[in-house]
N, C-alpha and C positions, 0 to 999 in steps of 0.2 A: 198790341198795347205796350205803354214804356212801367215797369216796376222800378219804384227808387227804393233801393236795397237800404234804408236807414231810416232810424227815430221811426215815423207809422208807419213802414212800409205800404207805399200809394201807387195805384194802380189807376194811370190817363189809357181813353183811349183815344182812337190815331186824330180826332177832333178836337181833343182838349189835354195833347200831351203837352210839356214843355218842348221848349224850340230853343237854340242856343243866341244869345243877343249878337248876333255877328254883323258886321257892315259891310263885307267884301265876299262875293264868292270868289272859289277857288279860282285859280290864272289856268287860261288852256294851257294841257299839257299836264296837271299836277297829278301828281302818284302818290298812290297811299305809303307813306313809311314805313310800313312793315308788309306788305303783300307787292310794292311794287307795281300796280296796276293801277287805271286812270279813277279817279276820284267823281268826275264828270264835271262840268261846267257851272253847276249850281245846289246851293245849298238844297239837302234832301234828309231826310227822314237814315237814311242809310250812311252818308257822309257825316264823319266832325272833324273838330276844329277847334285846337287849345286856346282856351281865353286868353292865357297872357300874351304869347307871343303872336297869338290867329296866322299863322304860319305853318303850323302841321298841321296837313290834313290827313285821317284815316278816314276807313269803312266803319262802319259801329259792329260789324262782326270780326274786326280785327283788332279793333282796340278790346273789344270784350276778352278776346280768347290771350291780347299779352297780357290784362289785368288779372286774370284767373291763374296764369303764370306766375307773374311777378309777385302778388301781395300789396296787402296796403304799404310795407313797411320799401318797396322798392317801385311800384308806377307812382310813372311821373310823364312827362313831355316828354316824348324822343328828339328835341330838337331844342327849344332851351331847357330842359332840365327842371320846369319848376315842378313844385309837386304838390305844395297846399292850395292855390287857385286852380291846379288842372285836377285834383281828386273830388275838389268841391263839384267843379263842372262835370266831369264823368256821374257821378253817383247822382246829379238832379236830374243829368238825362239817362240815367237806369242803366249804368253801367255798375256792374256786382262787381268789387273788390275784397277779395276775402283778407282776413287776418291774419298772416302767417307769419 
């Protein structure tokens, strides 16, 4: 199931989670940003994808675990840098960012 950690805290399951609005899967070849390993060939349940610039792709258990790291007050994109359209995105698809 995906939890969106804010306002109700809402709980989809894998039928009726949120999906990221993306138009490109990833290019062969592309690797997660923070783990360095392949990403795979198409949008999935386990890969994302920063809305603004849809150029960094991670794993959804790698973006979780730098988010629990970093804090709301420091994730952001690892690759343009933005951080109120990529925090938005993470937290609809149930990634927890704590307040630190």
């Amino acid at each position: 199931c995906v939890t969106q950690y804010f306002e109700q805290y809402r709980a989809f399951c894998s039928r009726h989670r949120p999906q990221q609005a993306v138009l490109r899967d990833p290019e062969p070849g592309t690797d997660c940003l923070l783990c360095l390993e392949d990403v795979g060939d198409r949008q999935s349940f386990r890969t994302m994808v920063c809305p603004a610039c849809q150029h960094a792709w991670v794993h959804r258990d790698c973006i979780q675990g730098h988010a629990l790291q970093a804090g709301i007050s420091a994730f952001r994109c690892l690759l343009c840098r933005d951080k109120d359209q990529f925090q938005q995105e993470m937290l609809r698809m149930g990634i927890r960012i704590p307040r630190r």
